[in-house]
MARPA-58221 format. One record per residue: x, y, z of N, C-alpha, C in turn; residue number from 1; residue in one letter. Coordinates in nm, 4 decimals, padded with zeros to 6 digits. Atoms other than C-alpha are relative to their C-alpha. Layout:
BEGIN
<rec><n_px>X</n_px><n_py>Y</n_py><n_pz>Z</n_pz><ca_px>X</ca_px><ca_py>Y</ca_py><ca_pz>Z</ca_pz><c_px>X</c_px><c_py>Y</c_py><c_pz>Z</c_pz><num>NUM</num><residuo>A</residuo></rec>
...
END
This chain:
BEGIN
<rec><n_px>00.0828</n_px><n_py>-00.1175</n_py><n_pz>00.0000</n_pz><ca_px>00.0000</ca_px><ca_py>00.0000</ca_py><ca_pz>00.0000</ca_pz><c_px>00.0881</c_px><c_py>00.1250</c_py><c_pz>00.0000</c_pz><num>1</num><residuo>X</residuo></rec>
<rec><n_px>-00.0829</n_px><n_py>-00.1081</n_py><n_pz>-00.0130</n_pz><ca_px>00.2677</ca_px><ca_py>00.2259</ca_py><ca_pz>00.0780</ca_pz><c_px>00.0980</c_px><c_py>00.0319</c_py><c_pz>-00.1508</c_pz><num>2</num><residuo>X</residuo></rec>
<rec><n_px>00.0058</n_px><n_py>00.0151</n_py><n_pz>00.1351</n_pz><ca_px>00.3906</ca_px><ca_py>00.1493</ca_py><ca_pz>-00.2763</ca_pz><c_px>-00.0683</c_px><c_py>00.0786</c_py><c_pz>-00.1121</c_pz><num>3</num><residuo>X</residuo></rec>
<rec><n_px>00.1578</n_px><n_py>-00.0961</n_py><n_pz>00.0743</n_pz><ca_px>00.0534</ca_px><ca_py>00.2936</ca_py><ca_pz>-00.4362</ca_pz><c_px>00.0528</c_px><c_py>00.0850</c_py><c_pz>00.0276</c_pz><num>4</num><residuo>X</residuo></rec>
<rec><n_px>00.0528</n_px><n_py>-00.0968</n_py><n_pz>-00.0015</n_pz><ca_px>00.0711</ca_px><ca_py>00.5835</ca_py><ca_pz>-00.2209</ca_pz><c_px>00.1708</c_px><c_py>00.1143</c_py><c_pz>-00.0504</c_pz><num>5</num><residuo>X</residuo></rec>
<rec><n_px>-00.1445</n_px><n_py>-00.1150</n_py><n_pz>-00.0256</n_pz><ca_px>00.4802</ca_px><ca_py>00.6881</ca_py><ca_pz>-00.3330</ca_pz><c_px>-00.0606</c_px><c_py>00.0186</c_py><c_pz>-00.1192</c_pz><num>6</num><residuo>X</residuo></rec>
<rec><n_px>-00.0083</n_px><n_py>00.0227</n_py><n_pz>00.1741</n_pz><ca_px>00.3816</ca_px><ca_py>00.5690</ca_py><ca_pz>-00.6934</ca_pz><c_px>-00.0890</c_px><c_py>00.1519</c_py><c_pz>-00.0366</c_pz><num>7</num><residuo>X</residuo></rec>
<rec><n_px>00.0483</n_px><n_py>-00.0451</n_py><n_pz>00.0392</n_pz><ca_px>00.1004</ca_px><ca_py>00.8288</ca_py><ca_pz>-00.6702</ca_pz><c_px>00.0559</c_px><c_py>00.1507</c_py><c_pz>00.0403</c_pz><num>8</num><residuo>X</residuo></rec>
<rec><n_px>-00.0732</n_px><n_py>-00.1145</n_py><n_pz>-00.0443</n_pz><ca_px>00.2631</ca_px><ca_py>01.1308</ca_py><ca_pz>-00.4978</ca_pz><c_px>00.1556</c_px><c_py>00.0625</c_py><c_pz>-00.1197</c_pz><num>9</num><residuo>X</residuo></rec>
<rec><n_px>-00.0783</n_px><n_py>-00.0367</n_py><n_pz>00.1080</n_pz><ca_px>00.5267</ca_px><ca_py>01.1342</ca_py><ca_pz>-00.8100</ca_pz><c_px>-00.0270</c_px><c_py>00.0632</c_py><c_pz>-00.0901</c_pz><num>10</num><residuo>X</residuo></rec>
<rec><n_px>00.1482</n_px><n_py>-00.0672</n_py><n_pz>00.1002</n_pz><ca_px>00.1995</ca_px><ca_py>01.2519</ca_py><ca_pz>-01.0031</ca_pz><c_px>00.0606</c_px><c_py>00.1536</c_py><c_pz>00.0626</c_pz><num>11</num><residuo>X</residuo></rec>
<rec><n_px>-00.0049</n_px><n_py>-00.1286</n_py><n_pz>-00.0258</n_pz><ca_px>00.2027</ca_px><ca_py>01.6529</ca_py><ca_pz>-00.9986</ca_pz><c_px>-00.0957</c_px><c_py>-00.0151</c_py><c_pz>00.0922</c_pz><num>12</num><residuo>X</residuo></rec>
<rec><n_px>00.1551</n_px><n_py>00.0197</n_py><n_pz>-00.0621</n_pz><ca_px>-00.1748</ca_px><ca_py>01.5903</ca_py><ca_pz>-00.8591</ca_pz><c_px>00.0075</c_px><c_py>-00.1163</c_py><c_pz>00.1070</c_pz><num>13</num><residuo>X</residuo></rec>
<rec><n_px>00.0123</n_px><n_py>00.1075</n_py><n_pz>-00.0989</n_pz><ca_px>-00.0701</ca_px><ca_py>01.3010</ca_py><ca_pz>-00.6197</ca_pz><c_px>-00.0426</c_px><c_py>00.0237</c_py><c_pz>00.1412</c_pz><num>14</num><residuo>X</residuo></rec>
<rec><n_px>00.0691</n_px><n_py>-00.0066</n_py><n_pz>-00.1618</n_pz><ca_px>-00.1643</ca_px><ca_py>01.4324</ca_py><ca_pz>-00.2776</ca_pz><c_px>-00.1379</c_px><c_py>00.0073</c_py><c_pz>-00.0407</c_pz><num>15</num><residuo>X</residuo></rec>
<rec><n_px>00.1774</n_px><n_py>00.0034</n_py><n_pz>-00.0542</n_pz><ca_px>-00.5486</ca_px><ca_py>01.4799</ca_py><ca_pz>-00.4100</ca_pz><c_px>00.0217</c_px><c_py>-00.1401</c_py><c_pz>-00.0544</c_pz><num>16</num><residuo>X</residuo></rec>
<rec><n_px>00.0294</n_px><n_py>00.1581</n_py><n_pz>-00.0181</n_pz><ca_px>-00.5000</ca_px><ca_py>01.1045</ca_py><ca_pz>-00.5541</ca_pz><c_px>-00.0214</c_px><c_py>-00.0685</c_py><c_pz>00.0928</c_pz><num>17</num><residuo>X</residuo></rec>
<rec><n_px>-00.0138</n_px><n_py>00.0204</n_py><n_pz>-00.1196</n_pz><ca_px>-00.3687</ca_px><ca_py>01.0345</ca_py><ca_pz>-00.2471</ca_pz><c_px>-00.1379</c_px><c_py>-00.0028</c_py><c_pz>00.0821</c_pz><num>18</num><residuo>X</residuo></rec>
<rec><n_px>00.1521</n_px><n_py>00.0593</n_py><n_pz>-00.0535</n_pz><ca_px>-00.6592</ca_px><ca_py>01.1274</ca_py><ca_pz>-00.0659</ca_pz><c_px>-00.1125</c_px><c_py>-00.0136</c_py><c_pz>-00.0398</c_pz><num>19</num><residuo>X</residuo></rec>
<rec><n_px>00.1769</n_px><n_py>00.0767</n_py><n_pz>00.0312</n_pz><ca_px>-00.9517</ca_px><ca_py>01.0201</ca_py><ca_pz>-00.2661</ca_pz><c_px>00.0084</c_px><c_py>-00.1604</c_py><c_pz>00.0014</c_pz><num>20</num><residuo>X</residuo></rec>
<rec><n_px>-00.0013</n_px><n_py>00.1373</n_py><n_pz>-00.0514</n_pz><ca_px>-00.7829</ca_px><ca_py>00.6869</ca_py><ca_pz>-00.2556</ca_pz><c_px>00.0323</c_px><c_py>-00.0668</c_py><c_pz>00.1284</c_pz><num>21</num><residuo>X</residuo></rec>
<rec><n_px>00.0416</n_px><n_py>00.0234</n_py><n_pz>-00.1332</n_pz><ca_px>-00.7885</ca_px><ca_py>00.7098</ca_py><ca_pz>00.1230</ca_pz><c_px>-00.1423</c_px><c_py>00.0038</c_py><c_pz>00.0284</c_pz><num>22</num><residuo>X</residuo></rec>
<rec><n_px>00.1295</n_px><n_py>-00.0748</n_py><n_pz>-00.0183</n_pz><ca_px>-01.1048</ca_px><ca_py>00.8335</ca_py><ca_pz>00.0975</ca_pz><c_px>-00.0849</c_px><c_py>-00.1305</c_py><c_pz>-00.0087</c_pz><num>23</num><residuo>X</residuo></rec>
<rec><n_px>00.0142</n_px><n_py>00.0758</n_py><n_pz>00.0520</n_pz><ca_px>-01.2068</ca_px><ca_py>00.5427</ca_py><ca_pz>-00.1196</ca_pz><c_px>-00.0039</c_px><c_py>-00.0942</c_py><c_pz>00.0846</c_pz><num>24</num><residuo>X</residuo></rec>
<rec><n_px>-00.0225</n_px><n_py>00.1269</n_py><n_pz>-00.0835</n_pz><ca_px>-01.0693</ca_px><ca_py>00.2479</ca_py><ca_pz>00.0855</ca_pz><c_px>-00.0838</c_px><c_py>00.0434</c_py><c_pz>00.1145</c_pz><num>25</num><residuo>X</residuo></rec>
<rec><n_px>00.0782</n_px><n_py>00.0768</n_py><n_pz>-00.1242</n_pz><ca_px>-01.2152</ca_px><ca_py>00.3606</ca_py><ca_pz>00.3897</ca_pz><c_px>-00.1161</c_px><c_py>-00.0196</c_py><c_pz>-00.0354</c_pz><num>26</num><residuo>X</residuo></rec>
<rec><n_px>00.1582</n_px><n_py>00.0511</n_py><n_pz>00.0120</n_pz><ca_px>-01.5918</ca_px><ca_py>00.4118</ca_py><ca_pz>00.2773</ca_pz><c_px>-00.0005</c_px><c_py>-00.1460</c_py><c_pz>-00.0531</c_pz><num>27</num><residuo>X</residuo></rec>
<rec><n_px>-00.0065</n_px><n_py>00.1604</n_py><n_pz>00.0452</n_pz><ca_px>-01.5286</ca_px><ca_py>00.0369</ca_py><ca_pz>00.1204</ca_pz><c_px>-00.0009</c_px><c_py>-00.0700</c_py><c_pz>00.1101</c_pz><num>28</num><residuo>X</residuo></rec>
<rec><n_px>-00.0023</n_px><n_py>00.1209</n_py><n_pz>-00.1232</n_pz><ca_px>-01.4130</ca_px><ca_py>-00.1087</ca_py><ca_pz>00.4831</ca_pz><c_px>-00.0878</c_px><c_py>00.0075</c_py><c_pz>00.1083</c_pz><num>29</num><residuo>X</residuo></rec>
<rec><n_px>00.1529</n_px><n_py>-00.0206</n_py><n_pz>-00.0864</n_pz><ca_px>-01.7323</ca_px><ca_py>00.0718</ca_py><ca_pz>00.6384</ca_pz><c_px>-00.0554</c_px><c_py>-00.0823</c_py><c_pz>-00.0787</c_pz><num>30</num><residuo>X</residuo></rec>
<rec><n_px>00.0838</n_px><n_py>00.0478</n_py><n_pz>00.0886</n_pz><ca_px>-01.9682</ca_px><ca_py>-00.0350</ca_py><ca_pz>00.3673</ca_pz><c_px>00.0182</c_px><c_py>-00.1280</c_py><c_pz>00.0606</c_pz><num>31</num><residuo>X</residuo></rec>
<rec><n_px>-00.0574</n_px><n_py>00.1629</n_py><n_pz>-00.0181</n_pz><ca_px>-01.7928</ca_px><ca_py>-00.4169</ca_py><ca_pz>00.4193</ca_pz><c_px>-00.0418</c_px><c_py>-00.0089</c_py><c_pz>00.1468</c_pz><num>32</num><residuo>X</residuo></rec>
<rec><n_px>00.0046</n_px><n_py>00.0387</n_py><n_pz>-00.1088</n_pz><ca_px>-01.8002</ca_px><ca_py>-00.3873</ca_py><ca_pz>00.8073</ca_pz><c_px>-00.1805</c_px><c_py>-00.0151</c_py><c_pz>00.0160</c_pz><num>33</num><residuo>X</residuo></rec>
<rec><n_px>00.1394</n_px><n_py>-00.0311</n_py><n_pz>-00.0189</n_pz><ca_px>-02.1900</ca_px><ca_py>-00.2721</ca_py><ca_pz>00.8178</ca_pz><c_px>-00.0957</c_px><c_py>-00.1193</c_py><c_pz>-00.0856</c_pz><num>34</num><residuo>X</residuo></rec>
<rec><n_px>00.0403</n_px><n_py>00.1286</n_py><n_pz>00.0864</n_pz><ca_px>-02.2921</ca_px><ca_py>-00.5929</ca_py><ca_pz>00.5720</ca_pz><c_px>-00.0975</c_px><c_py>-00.0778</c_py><c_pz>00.1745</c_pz><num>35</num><residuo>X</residuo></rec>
<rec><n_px>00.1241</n_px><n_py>00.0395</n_py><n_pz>-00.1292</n_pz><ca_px>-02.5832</ca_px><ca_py>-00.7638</ca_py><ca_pz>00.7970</ca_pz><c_px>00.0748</c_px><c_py>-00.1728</c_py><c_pz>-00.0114</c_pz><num>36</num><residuo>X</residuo></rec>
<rec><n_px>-00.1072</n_px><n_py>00.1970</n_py><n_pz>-00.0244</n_pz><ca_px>-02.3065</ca_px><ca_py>-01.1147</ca_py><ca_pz>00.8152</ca_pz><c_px>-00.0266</c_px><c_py>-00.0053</c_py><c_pz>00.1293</c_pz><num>37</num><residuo>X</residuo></rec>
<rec><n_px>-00.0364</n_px><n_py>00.0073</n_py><n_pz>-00.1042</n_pz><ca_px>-02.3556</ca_px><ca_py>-01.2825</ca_py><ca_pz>01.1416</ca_pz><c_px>00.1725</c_px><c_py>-00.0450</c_py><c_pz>00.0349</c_pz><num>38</num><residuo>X</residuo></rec>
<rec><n_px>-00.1319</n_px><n_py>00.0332</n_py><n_pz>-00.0553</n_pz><ca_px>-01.9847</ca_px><ca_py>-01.2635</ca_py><ca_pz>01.2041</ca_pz><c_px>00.0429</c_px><c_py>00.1397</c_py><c_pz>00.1393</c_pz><num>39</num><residuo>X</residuo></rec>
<rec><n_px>-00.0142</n_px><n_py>-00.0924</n_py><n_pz>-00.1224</n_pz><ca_px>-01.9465</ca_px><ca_py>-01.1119</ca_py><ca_pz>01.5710</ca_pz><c_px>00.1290</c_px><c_py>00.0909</c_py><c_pz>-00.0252</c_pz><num>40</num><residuo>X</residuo></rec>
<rec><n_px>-00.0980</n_px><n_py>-00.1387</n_py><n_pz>-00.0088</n_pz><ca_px>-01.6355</ca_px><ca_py>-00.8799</ca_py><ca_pz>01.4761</ca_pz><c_px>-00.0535</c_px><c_py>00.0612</c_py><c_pz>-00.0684</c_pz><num>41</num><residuo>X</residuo></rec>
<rec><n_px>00.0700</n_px><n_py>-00.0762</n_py><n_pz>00.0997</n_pz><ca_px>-01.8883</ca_px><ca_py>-00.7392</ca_py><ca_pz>01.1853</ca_pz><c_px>-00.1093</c_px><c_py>00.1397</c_py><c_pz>00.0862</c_pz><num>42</num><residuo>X</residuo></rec>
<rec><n_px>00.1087</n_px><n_py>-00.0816</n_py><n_pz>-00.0982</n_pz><ca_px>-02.1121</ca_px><ca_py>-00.4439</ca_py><ca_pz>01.3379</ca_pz><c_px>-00.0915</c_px><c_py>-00.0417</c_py><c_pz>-00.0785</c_pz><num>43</num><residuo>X</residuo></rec>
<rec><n_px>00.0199</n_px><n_py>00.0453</n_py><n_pz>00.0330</n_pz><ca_px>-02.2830</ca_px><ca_py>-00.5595</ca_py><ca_pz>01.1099</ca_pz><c_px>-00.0908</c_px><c_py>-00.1291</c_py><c_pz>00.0452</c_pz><num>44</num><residuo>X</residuo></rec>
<rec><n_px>00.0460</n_px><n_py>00.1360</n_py><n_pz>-00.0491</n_pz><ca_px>-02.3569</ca_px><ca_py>-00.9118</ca_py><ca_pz>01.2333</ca_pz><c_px>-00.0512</c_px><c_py>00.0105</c_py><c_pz>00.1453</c_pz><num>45</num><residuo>X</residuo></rec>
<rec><n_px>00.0722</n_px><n_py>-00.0393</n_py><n_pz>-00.1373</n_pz><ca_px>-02.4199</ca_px><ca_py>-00.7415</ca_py><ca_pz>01.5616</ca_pz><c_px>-00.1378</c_px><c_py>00.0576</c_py><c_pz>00.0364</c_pz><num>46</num><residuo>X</residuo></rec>
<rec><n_px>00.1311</n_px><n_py>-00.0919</n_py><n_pz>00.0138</n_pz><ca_px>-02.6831</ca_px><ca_py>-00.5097</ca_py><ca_pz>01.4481</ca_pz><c_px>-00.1297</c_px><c_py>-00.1353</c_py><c_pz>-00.0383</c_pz><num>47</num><residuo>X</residuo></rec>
<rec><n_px>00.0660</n_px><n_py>00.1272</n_py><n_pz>00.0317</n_pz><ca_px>-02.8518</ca_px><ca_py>-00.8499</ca_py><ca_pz>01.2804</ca_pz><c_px>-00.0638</c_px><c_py>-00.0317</c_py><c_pz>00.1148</c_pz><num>48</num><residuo>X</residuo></rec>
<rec><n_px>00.0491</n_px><n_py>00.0843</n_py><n_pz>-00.1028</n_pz><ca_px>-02.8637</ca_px><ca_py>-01.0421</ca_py><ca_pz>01.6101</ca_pz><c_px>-00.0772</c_px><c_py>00.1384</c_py><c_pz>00.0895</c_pz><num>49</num><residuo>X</residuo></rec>
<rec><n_px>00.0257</n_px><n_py>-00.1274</n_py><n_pz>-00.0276</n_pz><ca_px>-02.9945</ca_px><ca_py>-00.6967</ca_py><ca_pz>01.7577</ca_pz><c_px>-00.1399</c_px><c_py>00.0241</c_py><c_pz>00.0122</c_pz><num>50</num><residuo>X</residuo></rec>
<rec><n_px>00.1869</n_px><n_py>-00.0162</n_py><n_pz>00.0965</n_pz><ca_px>-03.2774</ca_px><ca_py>-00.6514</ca_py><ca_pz>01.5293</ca_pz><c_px>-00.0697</c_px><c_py>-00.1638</c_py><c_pz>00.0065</c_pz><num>51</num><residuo>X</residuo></rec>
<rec><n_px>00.0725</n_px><n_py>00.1394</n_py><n_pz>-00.0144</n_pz><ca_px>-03.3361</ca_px><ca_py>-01.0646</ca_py><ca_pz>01.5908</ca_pz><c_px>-00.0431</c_px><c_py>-00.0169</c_py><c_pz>00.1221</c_pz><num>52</num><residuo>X</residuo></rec>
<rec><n_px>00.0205</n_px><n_py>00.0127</n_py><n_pz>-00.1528</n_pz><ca_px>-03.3492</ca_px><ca_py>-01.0306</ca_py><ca_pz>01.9343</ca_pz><c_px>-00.1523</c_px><c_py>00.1099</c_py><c_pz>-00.0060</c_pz><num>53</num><residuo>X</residuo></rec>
<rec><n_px>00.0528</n_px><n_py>-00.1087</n_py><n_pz>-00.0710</n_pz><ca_px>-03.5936</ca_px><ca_py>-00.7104</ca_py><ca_pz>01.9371</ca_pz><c_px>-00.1494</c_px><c_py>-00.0809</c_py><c_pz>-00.0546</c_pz><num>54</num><residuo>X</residuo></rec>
<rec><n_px>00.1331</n_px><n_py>00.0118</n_py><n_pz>00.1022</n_pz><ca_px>-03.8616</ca_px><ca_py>-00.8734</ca_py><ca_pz>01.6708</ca_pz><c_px>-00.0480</c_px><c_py>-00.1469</c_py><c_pz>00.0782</c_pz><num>55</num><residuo>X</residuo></rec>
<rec><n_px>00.0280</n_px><n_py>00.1229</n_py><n_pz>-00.0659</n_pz><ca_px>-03.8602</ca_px><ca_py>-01.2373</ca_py><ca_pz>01.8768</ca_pz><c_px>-00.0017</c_px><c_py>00.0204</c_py><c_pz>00.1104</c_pz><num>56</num><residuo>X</residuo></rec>
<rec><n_px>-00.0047</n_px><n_py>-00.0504</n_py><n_pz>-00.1140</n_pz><ca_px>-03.8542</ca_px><ca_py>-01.0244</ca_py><ca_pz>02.2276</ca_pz><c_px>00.0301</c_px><c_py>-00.1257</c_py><c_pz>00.1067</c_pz><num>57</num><residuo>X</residuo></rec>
<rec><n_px>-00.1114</n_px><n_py>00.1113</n_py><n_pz>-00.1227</n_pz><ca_px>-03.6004</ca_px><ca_py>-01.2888</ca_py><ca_pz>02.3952</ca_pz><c_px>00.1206</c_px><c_py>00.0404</c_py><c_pz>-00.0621</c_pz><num>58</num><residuo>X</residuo></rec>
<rec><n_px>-00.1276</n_px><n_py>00.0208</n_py><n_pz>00.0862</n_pz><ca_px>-03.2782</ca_px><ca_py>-01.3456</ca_py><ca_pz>02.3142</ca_pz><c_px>00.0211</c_px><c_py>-00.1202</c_py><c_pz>-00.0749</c_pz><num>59</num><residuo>X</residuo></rec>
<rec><n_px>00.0400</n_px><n_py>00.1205</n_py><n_pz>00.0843</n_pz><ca_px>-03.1415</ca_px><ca_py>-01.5779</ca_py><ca_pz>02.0474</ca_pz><c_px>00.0997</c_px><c_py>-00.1305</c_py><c_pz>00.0589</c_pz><num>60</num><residuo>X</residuo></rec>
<rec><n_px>-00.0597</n_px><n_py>00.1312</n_py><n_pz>-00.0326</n_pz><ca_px>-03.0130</ca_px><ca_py>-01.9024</ca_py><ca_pz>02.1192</ca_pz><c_px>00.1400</c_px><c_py>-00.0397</c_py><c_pz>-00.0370</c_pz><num>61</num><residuo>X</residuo></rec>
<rec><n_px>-00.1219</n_px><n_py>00.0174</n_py><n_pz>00.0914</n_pz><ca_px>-02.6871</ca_px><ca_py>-01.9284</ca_py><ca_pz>02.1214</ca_pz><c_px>00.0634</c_px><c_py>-00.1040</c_py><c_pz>-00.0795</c_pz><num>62</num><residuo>X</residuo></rec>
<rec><n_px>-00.0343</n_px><n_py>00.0806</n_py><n_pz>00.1492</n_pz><ca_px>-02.6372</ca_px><ca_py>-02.2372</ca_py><ca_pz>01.9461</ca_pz><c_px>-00.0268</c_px><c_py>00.0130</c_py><c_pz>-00.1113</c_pz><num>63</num><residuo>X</residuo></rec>
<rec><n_px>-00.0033</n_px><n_py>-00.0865</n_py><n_pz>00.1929</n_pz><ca_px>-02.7831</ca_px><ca_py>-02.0720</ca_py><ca_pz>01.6317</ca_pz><c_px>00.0842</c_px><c_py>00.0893</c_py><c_pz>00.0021</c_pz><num>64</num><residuo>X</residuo></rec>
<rec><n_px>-00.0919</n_px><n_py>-00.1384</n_py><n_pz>00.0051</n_pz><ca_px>-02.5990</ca_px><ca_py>-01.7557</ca_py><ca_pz>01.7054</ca_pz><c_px>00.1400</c_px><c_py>-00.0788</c_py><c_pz>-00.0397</c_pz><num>65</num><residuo>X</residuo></rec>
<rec><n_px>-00.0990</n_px><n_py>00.0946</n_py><n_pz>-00.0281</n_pz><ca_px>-02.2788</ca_px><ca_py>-02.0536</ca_py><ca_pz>01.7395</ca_pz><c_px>-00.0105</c_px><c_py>-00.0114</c_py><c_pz>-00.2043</c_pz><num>66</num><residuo>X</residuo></rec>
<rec><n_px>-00.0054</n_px><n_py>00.0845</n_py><n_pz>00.0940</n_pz><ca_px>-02.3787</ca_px><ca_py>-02.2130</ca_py><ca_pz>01.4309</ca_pz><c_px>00.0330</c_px><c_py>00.0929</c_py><c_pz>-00.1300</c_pz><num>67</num><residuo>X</residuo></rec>
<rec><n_px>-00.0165</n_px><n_py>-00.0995</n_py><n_pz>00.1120</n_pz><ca_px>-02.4333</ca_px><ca_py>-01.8990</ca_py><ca_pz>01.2196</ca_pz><c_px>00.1296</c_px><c_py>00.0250</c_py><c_pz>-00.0138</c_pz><num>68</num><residuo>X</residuo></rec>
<rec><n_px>-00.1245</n_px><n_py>-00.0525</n_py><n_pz>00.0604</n_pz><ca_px>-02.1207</ca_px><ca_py>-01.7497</ca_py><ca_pz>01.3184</ca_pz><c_px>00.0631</c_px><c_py>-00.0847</c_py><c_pz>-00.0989</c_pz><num>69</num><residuo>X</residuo></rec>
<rec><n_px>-00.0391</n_px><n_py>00.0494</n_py><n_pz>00.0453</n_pz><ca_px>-01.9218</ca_px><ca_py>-02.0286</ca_py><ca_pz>01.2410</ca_pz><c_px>-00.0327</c_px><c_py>-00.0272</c_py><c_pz>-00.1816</c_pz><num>70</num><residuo>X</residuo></rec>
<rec><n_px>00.0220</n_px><n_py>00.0208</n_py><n_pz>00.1505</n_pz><ca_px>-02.0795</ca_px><ca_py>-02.0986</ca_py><ca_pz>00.8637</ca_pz><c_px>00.0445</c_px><c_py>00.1388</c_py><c_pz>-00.0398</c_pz><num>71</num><residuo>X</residuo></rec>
<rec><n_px>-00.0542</n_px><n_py>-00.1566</n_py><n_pz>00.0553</n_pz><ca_px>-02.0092</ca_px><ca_py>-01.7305</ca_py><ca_pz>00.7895</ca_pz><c_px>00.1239</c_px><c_py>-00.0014</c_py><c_pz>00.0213</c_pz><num>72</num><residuo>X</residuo></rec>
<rec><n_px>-00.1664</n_px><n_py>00.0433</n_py><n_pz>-00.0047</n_pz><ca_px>-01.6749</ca_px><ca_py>-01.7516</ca_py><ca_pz>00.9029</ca_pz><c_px>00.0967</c_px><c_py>-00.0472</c_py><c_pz>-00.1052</c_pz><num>73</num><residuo>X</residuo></rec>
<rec><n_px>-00.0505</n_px><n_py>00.1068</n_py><n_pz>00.0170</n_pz><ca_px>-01.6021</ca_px><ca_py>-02.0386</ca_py><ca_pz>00.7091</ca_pz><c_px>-00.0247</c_px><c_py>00.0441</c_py><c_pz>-00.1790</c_pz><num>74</num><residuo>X</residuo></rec>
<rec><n_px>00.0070</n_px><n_py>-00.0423</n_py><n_pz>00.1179</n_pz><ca_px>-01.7552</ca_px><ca_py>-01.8970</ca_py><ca_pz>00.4120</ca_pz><c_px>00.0599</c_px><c_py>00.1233</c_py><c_pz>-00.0291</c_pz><num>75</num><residuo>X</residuo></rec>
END
């Protein structure tokens, strides 16, 4: 990455490259994190079990919660 960002700074215009392709990557690793995956490091997958919990007014079982993560994971 640090590569990209010399390659682009050699440009006359490389510091605004620079940051629109900071800019870029992060809205991509929001977008990616916020994905409704049950994978518990995802906010994402948190907000899911969240909104599963509020609409079934218990909580969910964690052997599905178990099972999901894991297949997501894995996939």
């Amino acid at each position: 990455m640090m590569q990209i960002y010399y390659i682009m700074f050699e440009n006359a215009q490389g510091w605004r490259l620079a940051l629109w392709f900071s800019v870029m990557l992060n809205v991509n690793l929001a977008m990616i994190n916020l994905l409704p995956i049950p994978i518990p490091v995802l906010d994402g997958g948190h907000i899911t079990f969240t909104l599963l919990e509020a609409a079934m007014r218990r909580p969910v079982n964690n052997r599905l919660r178990e099972t999901l993560t894991t297949a997501a994971t894995l996939l």
